[in-house]
C-alpha positions in Angstrom: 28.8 -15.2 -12.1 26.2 -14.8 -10.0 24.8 -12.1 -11.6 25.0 -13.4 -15.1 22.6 -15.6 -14.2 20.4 -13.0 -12.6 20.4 -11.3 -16.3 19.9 -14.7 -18.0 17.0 -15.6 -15.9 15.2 -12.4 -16.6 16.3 -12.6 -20.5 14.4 -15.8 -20.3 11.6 -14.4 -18.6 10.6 -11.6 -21.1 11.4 -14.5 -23.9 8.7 -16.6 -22.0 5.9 -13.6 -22.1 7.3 -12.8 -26.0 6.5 -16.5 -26.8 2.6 -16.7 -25.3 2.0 -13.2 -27.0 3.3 -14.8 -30.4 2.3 -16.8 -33.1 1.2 -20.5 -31.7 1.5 -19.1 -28.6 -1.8 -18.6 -25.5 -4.9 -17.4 -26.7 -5.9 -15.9 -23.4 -2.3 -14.2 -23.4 -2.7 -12.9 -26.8 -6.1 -11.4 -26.2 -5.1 -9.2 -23.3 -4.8 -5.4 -23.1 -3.3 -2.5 -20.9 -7.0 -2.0 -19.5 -7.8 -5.7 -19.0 -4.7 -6.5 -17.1 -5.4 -4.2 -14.4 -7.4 -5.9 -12.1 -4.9 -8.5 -12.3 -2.0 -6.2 -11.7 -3.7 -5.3 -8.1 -4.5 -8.3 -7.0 -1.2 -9.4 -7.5 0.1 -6.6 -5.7 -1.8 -7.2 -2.7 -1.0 -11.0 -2.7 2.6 -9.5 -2.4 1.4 -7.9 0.6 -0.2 -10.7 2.5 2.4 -13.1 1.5 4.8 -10.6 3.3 3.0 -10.5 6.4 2.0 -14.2 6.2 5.8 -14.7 7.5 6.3 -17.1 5.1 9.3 -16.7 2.7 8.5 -19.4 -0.1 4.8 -17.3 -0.6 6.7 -14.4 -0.7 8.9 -15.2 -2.9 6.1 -16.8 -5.2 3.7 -13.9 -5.1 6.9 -11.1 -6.3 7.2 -13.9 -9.2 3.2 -13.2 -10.0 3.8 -9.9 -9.5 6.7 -9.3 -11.8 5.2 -11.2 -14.3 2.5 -8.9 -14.4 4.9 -6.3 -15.2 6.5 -8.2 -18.2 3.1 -8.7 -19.6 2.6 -4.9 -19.6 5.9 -3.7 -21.1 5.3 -7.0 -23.6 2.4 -5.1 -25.0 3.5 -1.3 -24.9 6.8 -2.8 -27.1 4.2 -4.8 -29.4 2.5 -1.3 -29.7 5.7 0.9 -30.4 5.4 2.8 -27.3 8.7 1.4 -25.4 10.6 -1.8 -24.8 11.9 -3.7 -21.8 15.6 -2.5 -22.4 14.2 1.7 -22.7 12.3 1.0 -19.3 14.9 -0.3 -17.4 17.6 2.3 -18.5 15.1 4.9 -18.1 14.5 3.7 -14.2 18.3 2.9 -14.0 19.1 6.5 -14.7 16.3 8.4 -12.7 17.9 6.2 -9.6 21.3 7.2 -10.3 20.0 10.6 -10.7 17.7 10.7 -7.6 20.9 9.3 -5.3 23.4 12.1 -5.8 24.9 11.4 -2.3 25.4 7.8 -3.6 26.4 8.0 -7.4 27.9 11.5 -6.6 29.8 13.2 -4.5 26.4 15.2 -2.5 26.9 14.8 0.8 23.6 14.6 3.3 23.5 14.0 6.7 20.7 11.4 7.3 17.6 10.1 5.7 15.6 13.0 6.4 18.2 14.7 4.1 17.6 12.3 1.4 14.3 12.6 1.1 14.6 16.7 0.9 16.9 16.3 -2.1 14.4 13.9 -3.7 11.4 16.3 -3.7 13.9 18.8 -4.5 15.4 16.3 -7.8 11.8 15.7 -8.7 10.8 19.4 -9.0 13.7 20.8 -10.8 13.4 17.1 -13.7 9.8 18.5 -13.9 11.2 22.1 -14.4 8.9 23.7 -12.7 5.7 23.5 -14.8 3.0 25.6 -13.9 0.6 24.1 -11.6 3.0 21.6 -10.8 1.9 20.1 -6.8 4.4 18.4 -5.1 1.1 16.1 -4.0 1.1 15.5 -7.5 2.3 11.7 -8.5 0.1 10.2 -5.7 -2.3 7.6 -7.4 -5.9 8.8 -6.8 -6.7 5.1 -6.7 -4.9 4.1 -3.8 -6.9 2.9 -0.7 -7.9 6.1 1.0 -6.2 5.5 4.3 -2.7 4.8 2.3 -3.2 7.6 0.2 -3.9 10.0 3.0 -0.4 8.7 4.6 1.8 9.2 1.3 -0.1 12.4 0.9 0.9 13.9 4.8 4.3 12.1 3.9 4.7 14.3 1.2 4.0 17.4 2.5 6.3 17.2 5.5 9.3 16.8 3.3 8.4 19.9 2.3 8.2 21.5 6.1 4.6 21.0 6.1 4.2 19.1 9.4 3.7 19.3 13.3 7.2 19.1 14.9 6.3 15.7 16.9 3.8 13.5 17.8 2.0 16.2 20.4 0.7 18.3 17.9 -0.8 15.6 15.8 -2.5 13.7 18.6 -4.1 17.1 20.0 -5.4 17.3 16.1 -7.0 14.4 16.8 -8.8 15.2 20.2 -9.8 18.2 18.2 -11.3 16.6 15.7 -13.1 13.9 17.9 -14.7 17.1 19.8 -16.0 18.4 16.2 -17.4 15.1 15.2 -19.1 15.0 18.5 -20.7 18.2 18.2 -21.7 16.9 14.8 -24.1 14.2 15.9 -25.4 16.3 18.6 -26.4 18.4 16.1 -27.7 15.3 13.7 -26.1 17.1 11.1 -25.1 14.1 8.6 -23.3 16.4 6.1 -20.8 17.5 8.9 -21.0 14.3 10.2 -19.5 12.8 7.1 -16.5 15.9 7.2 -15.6 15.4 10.6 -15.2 11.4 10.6 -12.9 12.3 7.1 -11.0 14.9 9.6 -10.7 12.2 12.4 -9.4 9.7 9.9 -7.2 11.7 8.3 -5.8 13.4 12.0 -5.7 9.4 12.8 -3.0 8.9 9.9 -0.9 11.7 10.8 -0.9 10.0 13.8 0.4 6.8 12.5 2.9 8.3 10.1 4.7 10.1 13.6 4.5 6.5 15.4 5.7 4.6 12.0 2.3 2.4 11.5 1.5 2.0 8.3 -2.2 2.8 8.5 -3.5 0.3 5.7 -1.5 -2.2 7.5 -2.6 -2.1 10.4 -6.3 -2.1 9.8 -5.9 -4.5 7.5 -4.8 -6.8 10.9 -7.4 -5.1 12.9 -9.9 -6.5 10.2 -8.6 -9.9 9.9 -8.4 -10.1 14.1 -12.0 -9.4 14.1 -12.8 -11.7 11.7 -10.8 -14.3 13.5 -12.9 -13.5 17.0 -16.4 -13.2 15.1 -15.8 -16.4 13.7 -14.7 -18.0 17.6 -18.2 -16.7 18.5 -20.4 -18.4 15.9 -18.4 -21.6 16.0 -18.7 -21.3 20.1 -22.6 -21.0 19.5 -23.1 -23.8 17.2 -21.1 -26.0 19.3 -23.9 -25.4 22.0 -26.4 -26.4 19.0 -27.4 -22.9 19.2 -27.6 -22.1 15.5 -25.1 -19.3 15.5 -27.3 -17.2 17.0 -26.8 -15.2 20.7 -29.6 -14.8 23.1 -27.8 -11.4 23.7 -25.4 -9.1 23.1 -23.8 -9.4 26.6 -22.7 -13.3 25.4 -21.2 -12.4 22.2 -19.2 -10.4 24.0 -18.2 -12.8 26.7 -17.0 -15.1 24.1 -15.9 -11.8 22.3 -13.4 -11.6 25.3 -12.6 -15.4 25.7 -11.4 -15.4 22.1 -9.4 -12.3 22.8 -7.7 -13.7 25.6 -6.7 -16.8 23.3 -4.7 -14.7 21.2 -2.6 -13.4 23.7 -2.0 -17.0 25.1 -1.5 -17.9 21.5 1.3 -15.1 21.4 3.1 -15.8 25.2 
């Protein structure tokens, strides 16, 4: 069966991480820690993320490899340490899905997704039981880049009722806040300067979250479309044995413009 070999696979897999932590097995491997494998555990997590947008199903597929991996090598070491073991992790998240998904594994009824997620929040407070100066912000990593965190975080809160009731509302919050910011740098004051473009952002989120843009996502794209057109213009100006550089800024953007206009071609 199909997925026998799904289990055997994986079996194998956390054999594989057992055997370069063991005896004879990788140096490197065996000198790593919780704390040292962090960096690695992002990057990989991001490499997920541009392998998924790259389009390209064999990356994809490679990079959730790297990925998982990462996560074997961190249960490897909290079982070499006593703390847990592959087979107490996996029940553990096994149980807190079946317990999340009443409407699935039970006989709760909802009536769509908004439903669902409701009964989640509502799940996740009453496992907590209520501890004092419980937030149901709280769980959010602080780490996370700012513009994601500020979408999980307004996600949050309007499972809870804490939202404008469509896209209006949120927009006009961010006209509002553009108005404040301006009045801001009339005023040259850079403290209020700094509050007001945190506002605008954040208003700028909410924004996204109504319209279904995942804001990290789609600056992420932003970034890498102006890297692409930056690059067309110092390519364009060495090709005219210019040394990179402009004679002025009314050029660059001409060729700005011209490399604009390829994408779109690029994309009829």
């Amino acid at each position: 069966m199909e997925e026998d070999r799904v289990g055997n696979l994986f079996s194998g897999l956390v054999k594989i991480m057992e055997r370069l932590r063991g005896e004879g097995g990788c140096p490197w491997d065996q000198q790593q820690t919780h704390d040292s494998l962090k960096p690695f555990l992002i990057e990989e997590a991001y490499e997920v993320l541009e392998a998924l947008e790259s389009g390209d199903p064999t990356r994809f597929m490679e990079e959730l490899g790297d990925l998982l991996f990462q996560i074997v090598f961190q249960v490897q070491i909290s079982a070499e340490k006593g703390e847990f073991t592959m087979e107490q992790m996996l029940e553990a998240i096994s149980e807190k899905m079946r317990r999340r998904h009443p409407h699935v594994f039970s006989d709760l009824q909802v009536a769509d997704a908004q439903e669902v997620l409701f009964n989640w929040e509502d799940i996740k407070r009453r496992e907590k039981g209520e501890e004092k100066g419980i937030s149901a912000l709280d769980g959010i990593p602080r780490d996370l880049p700012a513009l994601l965190r500020a979408h999980r975080l307004q996600d949050r809160a309007s499972r809870l009722g804490f939202d404008w009731p469509d896209v209006v509302g949120a927009y006009a919050k961010v006209e509002e806040e553009l108005g404040e910011l301006k009045s801001a740098l009339q005023a040259g004051d850079r403290g209020r300067m700094e509050e007001e473009l945190g506002d605008l952002f954040f208003s700028l989120v909410n924004v996204a979250r109504f319209v279904e843009v995942n804001p990290e996502e789609a600056l992420r794209k932003t970034i890498a479309r102006f890297i692409s057109r930056f690059r067309h213009i110092e390519e364009s100006l060495r090709l005219e044995h210019r040394g990179g550089e402009a004679r002025d800024l009314e050029e660059m953007e001409r060729l700005w413009q011209e490399a604009k206009s390829r994408e779109r071609t690029g994309k009829e």
